[in-house]
C-alpha positions as CSV (number, residue, x, y, z in Angstrom):
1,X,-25.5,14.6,11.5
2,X,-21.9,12.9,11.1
3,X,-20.2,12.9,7.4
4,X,-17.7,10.6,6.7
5,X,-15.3,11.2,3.5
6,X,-13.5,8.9,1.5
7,X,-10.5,11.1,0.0
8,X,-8.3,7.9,-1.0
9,X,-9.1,7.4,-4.4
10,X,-11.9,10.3,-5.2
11,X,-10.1,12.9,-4.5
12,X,-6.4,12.4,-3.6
13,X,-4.4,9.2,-5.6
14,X,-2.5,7.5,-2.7
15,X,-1.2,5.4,-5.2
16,X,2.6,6.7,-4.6
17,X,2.0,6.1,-0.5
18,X,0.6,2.3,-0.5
19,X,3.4,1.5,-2.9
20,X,6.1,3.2,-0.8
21,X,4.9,1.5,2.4
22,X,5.1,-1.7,0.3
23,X,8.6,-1.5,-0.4
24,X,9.6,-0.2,3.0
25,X,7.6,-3.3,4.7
26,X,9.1,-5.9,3.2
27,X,12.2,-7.3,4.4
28,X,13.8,-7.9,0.9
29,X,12.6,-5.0,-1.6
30,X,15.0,-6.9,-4.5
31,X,11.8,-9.0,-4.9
32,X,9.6,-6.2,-5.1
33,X,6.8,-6.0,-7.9
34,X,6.5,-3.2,-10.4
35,X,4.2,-0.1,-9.3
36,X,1.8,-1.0,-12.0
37,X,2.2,-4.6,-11.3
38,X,1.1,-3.8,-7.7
39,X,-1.8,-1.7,-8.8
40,X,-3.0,-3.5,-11.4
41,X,-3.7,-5.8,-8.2
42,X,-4.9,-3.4,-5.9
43,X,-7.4,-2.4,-8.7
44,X,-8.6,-6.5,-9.3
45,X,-9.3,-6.2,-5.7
46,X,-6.6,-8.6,-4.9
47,X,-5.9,-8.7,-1.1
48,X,-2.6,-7.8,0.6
49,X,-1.2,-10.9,1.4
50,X,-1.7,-12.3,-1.8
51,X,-0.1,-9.8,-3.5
52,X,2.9,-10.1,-2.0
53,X,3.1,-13.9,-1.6
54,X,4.8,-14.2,-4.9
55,X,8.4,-12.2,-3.3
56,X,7.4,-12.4,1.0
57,X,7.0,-15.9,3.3
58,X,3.3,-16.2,3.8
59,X,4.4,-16.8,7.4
60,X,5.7,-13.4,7.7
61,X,2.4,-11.3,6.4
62,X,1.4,-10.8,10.1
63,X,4.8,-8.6,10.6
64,X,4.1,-7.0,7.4
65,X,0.2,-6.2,7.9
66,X,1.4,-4.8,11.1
67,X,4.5,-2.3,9.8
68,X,1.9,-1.5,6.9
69,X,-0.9,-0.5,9.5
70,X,1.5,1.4,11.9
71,X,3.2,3.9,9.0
72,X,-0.1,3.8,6.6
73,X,-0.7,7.3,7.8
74,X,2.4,8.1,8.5
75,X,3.4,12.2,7.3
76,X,7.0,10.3,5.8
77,X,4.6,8.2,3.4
78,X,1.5,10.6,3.1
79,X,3.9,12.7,1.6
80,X,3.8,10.9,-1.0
81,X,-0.2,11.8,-1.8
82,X,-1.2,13.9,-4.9
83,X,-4.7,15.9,-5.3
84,X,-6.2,14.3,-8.2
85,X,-6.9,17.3,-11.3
């Protein structure tokens, strides 16, 4: 039998890491959206490369996606991850 467990969101609030990688992947953080801005997003089940249209070239999400996917388990940003109470 193989168990797979979820932790992001159930039991740990990676909120603090996805933003963190947010600001560090894009090229121009000045433009960056609030942290509750970004989760409100997240929440609506608004995608990525929506989200940061409105501050990031659409052209450029490739670049981002790919930063974002090579330091999303990174110990520098999973640092960032709280147990929830």
């Amino acid at each position: 039998m193989t168990l797979f467990f979820d932790f992001d969101g159930t039991i740990v609030d990676v909120s603090e890491r996805y933003y963190q990688l947010h600001l560090h992947c894009l090229s121009d953080a000045s433009k960056a959206i609030a942290k509750d801005t970004y989760w409100s997003l997240k929440r609506d089940n608004v995608k990525e490369d929506v989200i940061i249209a409105t501050h990031y070239p659409q052209e450029e999400f490739a670049r981002y996606e790919a930063e974002r996917m090579k330091h999303i388990e990174d110990p520098d940003f999973m640092k960032h991850d709280r147990l929830i109470p």
